[in-house]
C-alpha positions, 0 to 999 in steps of 0.5 A: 474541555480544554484539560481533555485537549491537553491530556489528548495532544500530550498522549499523541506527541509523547506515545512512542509507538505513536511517533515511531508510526509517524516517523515510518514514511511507507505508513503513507504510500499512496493507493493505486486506483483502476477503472470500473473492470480494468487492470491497464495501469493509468497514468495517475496509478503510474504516478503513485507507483512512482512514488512508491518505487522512491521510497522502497528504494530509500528504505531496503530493508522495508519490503510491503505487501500489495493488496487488491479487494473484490467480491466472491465471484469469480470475475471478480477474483480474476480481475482482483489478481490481475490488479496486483499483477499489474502493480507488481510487474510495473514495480519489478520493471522498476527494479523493485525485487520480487522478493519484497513483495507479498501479494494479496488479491481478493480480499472481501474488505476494501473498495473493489478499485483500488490496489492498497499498500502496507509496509514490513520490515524484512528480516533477511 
């Protein structure tokens, strides 16, 4: 039991791509969660995108992509692309260029409500 322990600790602190994952701080940007049919922002989601605001400017040479879920009606779709034009005009407002942002609406798995981020790094 405690060799297992052992041999699990040593592959987590010494896996390099582990560390180099641990280390890139817009692997944990926070989410941004809208009300049940709404895409107006609240004050909790303008808080988070804050927070994501910071930490794009500290780091320029990461652009990330937005990504809103829903399911396959056509409501549904609609409102999923007002949520991620909600999040990248807020973003863009807060002078967060356009161009580093991919944006993703309508993907069939993720919680409906939610607008998630994921990082890349820009080659230009």
């Amino acid at each position: 039991m405690y060799h297992f322990k052992i041999m699990v600790l040593t592959m987590i602190f010494f896996d390099p791509l582990f560390c180099a994952a641990q280390k890139n701080p817009l692997n944990n940007l926070p989410s941004v969660a809208f009300k049940p049919g709404s895409f107006i922002l609240s004050d909790s989601a303008k808080h988070n995108l804050n927070e994501v605001t910071a930490t794009l400017q500290t780091h320029p040479q990461h652009g990330i992509v937005v990504t809103s879920y829903s399911s396959r009606t056509k409501h549904a779709q609609q409102l999923s692309w007002e949520r991620v034009n909600a999040v990248v005009n807020y973003l863009a407002s807060q002078k967060i260029s356009r161009e580093r942002m991919i944006y993703r609406h309508g993907q069939p798995s993720g919680e409906e409500d939610i607008v998630d981020f994921r990082s890349f790094i820009d080659e230009k």
